[in-house]
PyMOL Python script that loads the backbone (N, CA, C, O; Angstrom):
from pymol import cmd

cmd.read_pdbstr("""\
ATOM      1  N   UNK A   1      18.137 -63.393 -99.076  1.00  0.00           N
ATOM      2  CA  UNK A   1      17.947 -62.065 -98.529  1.00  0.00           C
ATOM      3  C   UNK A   1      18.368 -61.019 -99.561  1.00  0.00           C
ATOM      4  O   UNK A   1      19.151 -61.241-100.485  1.00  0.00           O
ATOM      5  N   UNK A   2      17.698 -59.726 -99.277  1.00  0.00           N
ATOM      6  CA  UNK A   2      18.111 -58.816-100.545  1.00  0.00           C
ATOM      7  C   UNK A   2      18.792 -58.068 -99.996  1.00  0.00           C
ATOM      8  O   UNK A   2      18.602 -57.572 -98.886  1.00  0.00           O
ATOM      9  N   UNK A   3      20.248 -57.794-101.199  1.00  0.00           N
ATOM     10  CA  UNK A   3      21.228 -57.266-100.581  1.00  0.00           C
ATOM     11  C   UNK A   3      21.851 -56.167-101.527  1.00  0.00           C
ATOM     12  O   UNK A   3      23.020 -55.908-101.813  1.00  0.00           O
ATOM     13  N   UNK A   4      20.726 -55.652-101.885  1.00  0.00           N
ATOM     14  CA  UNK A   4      20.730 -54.511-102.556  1.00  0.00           C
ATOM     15  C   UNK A   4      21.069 -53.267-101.912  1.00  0.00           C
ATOM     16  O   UNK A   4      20.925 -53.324-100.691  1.00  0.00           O
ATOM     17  N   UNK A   5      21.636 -51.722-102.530  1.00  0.00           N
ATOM     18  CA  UNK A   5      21.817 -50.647-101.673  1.00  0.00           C
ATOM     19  C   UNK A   5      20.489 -50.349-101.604  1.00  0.00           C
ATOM     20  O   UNK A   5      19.524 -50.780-102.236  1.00  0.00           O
ATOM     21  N   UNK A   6      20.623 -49.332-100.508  1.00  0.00           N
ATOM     22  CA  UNK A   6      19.135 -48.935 -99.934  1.00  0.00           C
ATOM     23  C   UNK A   6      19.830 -47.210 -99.740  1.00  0.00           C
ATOM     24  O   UNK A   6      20.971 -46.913 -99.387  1.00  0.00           O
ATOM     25  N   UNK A   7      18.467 -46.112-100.180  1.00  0.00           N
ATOM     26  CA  UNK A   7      18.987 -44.886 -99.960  1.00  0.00           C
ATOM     27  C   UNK A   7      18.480 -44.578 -98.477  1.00  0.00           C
ATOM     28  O   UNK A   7      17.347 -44.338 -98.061  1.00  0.00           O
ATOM     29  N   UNK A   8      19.764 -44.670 -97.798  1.00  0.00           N
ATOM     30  CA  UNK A   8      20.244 -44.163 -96.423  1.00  0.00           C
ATOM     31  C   UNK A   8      21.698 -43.360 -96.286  1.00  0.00           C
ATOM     32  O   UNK A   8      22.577 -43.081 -97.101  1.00  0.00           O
ATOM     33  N   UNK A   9      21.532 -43.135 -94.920  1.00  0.00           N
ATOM     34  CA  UNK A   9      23.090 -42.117 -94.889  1.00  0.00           C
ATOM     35  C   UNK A   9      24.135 -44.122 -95.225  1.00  0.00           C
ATOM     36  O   UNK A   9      23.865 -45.318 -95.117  1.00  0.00           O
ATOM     37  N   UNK A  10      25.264 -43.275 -95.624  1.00  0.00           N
ATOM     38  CA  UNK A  10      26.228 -44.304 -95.699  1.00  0.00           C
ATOM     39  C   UNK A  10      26.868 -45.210 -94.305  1.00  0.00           C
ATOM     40  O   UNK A  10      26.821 -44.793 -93.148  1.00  0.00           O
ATOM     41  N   UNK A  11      27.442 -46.487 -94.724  1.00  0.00           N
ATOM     42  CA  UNK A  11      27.731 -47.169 -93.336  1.00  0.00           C
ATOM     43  C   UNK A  11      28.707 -46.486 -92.401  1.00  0.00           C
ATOM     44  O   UNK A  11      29.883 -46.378 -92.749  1.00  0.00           O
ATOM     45  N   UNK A  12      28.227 -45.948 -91.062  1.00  0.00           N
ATOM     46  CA  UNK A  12      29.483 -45.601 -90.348  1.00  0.00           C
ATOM     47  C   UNK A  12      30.745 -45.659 -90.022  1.00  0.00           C
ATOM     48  O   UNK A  12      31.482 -44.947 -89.341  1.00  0.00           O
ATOM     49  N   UNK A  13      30.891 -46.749 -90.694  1.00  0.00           N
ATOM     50  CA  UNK A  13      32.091 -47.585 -90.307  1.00  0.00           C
ATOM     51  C   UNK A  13      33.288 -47.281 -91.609  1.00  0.00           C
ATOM     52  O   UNK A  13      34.514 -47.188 -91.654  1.00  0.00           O
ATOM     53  N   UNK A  14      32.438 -47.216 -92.352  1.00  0.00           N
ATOM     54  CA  UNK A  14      33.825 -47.356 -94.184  1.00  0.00           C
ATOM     55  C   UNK A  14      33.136 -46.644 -94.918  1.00  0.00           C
ATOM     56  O   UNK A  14      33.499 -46.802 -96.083  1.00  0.00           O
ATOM     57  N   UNK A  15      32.083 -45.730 -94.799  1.00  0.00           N
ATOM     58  CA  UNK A  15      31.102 -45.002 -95.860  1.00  0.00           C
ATOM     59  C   UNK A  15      30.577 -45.446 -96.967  1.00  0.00           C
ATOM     60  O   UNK A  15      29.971 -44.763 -97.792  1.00  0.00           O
ATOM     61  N   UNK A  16      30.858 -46.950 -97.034  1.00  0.00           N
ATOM     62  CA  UNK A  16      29.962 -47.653 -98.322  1.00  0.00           C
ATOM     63  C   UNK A  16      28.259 -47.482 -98.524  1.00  0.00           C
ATOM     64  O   UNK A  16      27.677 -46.872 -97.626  1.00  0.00           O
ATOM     65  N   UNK A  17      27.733 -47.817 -99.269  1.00  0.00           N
ATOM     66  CA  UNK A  17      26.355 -47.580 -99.396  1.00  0.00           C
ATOM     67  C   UNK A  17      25.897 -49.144 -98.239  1.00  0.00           C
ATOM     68  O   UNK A  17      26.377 -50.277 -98.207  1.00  0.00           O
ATOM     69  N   UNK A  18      24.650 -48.406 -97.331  1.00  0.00           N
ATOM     70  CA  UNK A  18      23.839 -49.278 -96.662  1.00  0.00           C
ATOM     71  C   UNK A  18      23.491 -50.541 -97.400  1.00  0.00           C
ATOM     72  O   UNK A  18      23.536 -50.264 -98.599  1.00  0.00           O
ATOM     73  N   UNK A  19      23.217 -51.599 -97.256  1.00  0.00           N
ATOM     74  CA  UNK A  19      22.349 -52.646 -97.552  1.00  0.00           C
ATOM     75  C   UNK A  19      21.370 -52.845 -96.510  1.00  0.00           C
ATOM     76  O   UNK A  19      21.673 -52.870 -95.317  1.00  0.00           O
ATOM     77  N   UNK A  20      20.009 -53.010 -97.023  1.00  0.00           N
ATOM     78  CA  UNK A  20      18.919 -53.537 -96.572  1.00  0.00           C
ATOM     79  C   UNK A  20      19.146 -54.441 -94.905  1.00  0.00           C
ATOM     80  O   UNK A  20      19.055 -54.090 -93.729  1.00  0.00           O
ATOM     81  N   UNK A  21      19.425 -55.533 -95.506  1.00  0.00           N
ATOM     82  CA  UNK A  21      19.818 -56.632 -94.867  1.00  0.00           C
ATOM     83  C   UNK A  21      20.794 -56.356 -93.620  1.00  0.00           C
ATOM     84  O   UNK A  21      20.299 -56.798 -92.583  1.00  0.00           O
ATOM     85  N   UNK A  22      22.089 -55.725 -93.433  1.00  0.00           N
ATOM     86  CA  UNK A  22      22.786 -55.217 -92.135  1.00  0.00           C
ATOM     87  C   UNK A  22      22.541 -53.669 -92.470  1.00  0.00           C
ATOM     88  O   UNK A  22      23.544 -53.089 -92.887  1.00  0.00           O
ATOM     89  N   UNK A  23      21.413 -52.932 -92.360  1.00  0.00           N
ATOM     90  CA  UNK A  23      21.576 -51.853 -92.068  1.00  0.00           C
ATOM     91  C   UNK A  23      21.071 -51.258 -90.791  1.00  0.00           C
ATOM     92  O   UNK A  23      20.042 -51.577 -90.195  1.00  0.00           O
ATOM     93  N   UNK A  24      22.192 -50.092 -90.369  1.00  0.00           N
ATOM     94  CA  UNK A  24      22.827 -49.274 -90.993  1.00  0.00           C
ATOM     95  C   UNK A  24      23.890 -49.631 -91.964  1.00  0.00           C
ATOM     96  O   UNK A  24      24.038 -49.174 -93.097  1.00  0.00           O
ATOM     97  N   UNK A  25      24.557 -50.457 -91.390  1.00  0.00           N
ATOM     98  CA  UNK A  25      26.281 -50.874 -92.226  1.00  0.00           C
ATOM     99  C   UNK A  25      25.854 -51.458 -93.652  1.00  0.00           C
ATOM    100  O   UNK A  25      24.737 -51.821 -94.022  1.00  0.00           O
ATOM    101  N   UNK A  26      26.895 -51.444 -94.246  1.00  0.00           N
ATOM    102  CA  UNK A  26      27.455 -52.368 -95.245  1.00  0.00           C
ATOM    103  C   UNK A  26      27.253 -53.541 -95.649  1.00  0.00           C
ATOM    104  O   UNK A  26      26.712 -53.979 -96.665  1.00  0.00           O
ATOM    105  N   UNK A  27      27.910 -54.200 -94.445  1.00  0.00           N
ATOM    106  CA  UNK A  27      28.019 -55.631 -94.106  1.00  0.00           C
ATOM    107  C   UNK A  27      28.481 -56.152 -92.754  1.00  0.00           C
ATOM    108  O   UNK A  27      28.879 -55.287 -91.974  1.00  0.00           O
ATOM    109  N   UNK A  28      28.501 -57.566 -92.291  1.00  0.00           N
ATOM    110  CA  UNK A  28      27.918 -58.088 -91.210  1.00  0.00           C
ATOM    111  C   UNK A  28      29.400 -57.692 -90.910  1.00  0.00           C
ATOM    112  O   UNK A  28      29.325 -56.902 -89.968  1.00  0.00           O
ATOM    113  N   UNK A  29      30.695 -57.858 -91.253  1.00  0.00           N
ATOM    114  CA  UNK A  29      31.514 -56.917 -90.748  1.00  0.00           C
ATOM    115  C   UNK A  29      32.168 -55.906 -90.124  1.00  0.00           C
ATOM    116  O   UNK A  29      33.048 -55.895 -89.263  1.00  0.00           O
ATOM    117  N   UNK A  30      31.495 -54.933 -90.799  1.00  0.00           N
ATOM    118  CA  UNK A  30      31.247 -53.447 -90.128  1.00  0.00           C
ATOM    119  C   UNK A  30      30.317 -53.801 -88.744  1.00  0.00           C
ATOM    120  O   UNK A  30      30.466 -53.289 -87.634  1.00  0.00           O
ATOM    121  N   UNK A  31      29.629 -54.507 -89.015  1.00  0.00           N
ATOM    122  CA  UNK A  31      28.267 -54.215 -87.781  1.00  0.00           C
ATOM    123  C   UNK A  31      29.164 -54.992 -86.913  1.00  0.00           C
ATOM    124  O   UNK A  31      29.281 -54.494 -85.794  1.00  0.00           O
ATOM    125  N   UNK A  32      29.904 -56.192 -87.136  1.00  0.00           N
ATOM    126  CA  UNK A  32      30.562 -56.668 -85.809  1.00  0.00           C
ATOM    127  C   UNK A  32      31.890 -55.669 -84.875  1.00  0.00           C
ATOM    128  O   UNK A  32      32.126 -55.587 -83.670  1.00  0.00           O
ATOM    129  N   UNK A  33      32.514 -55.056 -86.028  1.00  0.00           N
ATOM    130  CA  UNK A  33      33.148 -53.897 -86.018  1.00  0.00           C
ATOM    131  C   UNK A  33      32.696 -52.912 -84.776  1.00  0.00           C
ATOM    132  O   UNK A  33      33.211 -52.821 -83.662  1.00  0.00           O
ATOM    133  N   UNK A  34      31.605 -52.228 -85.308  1.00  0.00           N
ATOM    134  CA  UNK A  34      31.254 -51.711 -84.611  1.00  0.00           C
ATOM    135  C   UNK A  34      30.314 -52.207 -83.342  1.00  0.00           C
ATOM    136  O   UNK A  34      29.896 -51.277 -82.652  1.00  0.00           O
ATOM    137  N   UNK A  35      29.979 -53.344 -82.994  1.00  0.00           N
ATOM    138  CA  UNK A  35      29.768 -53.757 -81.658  1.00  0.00           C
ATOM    139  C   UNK A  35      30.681 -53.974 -80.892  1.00  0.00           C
ATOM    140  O   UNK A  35      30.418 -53.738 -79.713  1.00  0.00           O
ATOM    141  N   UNK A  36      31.925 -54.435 -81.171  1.00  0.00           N
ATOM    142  CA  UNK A  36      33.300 -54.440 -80.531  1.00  0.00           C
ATOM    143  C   UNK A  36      33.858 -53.191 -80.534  1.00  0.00           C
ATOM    144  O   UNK A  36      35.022 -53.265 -80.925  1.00  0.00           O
ATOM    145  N   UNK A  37      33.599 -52.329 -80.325  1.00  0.00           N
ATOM    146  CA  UNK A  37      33.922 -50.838 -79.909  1.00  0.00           C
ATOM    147  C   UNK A  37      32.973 -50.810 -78.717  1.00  0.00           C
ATOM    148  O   UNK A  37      33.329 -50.541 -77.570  1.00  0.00           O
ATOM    149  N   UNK A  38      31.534 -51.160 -79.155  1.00  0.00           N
ATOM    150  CA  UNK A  38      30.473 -50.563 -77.939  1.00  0.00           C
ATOM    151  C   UNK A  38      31.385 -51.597 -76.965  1.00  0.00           C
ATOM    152  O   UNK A  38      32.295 -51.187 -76.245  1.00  0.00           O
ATOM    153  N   UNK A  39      31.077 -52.673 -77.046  1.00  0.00           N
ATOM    154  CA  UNK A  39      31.763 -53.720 -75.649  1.00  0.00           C
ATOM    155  C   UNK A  39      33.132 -53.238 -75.326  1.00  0.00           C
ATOM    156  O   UNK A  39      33.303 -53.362 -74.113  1.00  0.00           O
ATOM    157  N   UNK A  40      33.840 -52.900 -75.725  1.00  0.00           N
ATOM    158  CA  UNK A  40      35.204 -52.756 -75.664  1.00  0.00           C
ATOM    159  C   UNK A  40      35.516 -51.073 -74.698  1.00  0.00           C
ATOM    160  O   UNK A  40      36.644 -50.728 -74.346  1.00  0.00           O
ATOM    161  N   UNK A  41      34.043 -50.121 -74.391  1.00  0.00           N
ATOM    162  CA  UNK A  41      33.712 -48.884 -74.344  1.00  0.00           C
ATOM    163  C   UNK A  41      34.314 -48.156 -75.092  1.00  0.00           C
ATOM    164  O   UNK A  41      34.731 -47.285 -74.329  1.00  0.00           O
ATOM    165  N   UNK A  42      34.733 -47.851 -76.320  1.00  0.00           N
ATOM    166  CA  UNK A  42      34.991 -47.068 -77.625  1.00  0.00           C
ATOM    167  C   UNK A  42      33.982 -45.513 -77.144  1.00  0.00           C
ATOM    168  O   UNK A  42      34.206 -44.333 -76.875  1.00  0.00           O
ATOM    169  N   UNK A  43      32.842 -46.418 -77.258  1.00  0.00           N
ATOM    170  CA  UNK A  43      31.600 -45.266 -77.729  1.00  0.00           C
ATOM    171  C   UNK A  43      31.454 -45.163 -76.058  1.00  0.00           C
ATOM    172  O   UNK A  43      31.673 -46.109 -75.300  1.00  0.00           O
ATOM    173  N   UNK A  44      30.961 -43.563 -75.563  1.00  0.00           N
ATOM    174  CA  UNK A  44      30.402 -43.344 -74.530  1.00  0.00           C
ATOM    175  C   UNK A  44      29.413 -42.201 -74.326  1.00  0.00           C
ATOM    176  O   UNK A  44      29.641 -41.097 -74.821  1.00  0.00           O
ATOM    177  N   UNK A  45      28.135 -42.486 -73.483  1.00  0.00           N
ATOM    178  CA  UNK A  45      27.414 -41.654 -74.051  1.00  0.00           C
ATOM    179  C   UNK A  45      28.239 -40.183 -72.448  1.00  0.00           C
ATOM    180  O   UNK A  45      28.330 -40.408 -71.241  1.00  0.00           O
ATOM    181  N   UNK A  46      28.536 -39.225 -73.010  1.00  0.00           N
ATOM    182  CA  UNK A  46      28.376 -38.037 -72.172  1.00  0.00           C
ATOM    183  C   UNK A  46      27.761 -37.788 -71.047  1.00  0.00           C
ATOM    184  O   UNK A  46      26.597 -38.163 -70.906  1.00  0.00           O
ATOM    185  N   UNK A  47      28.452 -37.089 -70.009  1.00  0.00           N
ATOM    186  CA  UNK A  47      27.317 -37.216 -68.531  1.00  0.00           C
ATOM    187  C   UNK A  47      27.664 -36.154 -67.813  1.00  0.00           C
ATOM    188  O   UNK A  47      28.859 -36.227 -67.525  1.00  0.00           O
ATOM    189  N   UNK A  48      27.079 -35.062 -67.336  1.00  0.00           N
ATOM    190  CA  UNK A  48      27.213 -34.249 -66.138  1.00  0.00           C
ATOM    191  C   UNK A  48      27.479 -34.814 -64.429  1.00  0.00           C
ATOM    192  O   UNK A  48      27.833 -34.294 -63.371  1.00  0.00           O
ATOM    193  N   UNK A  49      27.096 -36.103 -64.876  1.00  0.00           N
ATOM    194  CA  UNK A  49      27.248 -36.310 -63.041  1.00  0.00           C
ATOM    195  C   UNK A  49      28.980 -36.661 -63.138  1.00  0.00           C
ATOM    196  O   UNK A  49      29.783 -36.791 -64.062  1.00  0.00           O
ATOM    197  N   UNK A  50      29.047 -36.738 -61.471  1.00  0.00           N
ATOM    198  CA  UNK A  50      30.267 -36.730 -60.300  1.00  0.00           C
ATOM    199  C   UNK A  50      30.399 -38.064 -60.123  1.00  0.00           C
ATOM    200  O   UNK A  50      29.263 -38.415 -59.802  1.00  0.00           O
ATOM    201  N   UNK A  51      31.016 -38.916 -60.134  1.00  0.00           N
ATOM    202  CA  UNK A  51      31.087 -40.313 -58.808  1.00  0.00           C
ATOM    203  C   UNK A  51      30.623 -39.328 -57.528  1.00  0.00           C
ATOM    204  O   UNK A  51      30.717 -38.134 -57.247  1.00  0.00           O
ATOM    205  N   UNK A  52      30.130 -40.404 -56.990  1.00  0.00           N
ATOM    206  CA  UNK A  52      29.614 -40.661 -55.475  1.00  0.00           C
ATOM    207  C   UNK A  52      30.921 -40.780 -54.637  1.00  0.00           C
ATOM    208  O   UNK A  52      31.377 -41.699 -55.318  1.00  0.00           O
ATOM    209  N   UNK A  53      31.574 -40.641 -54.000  1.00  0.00           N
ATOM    210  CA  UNK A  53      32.707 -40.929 -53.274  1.00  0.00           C
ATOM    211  C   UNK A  53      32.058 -42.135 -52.384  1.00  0.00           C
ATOM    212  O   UNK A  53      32.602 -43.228 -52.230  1.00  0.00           O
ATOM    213  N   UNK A  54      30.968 -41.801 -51.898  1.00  0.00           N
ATOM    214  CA  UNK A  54      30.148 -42.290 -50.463  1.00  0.00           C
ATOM    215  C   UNK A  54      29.483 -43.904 -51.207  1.00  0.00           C
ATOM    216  O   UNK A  54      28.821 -44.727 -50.575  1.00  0.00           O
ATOM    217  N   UNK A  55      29.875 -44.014 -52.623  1.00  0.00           N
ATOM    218  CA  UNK A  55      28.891 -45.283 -53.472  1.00  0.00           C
ATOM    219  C   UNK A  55      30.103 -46.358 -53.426  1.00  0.00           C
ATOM    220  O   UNK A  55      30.793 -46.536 -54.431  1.00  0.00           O
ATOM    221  N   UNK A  56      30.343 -47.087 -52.189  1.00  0.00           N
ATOM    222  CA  UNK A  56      31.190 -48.308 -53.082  1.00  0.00           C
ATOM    223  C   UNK A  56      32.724 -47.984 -53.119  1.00  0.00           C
ATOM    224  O   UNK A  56      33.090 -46.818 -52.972  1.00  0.00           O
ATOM    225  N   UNK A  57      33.563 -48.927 -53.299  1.00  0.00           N
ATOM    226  CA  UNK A  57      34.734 -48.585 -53.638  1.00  0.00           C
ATOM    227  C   UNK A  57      36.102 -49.179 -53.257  1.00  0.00           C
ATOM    228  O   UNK A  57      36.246 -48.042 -53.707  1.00  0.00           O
ATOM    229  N   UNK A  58      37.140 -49.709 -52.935  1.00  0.00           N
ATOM    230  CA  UNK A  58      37.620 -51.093 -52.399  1.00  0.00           C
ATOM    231  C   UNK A  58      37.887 -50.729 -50.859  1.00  0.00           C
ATOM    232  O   UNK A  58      38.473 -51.532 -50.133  1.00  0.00           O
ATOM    233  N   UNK A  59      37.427 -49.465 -50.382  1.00  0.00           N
ATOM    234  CA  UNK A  59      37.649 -49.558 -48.750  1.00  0.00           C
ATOM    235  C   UNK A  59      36.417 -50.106 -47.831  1.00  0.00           C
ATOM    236  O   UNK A  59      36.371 -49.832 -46.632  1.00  0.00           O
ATOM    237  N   UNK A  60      35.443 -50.882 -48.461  1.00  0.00           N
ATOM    238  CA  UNK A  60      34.610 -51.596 -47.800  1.00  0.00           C
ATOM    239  C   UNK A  60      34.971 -52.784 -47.241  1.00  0.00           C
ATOM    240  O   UNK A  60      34.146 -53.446 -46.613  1.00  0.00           O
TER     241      UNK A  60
END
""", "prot")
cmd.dss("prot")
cmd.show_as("cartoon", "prot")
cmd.util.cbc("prot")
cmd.orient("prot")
């Protein structure tokens, strides 16, 4: 596999130059890095809504 830099923004994770091969990132590192944030909820996307009071909840 070619694992040359590639001109992209730098890896999110450590600002090294992209490679082809795990990009966006660096290396397969960073990219695991940063999937264990998403699972872990690190990252969240923003939201205007409320909970439901009326949705669920342990008094069922």
């Amino acid at each position: 596999m070619d694992q040359t830099p590639i001109q992209a923004p730098p890896c999110p994770q450590c600002g090294k130059p992209a490679l082809h091969e795990t990009r966006p990132f660096c290396s397969r590192r960073c990219a695991d890095i940063d999937l264990g944030r998403w699972l872990k909820g690190v990252y969240r996307v923003p939201s205007e809504e409320t909970p439901d009071p009326e949705a669920g909840g342990d008094d069922a």
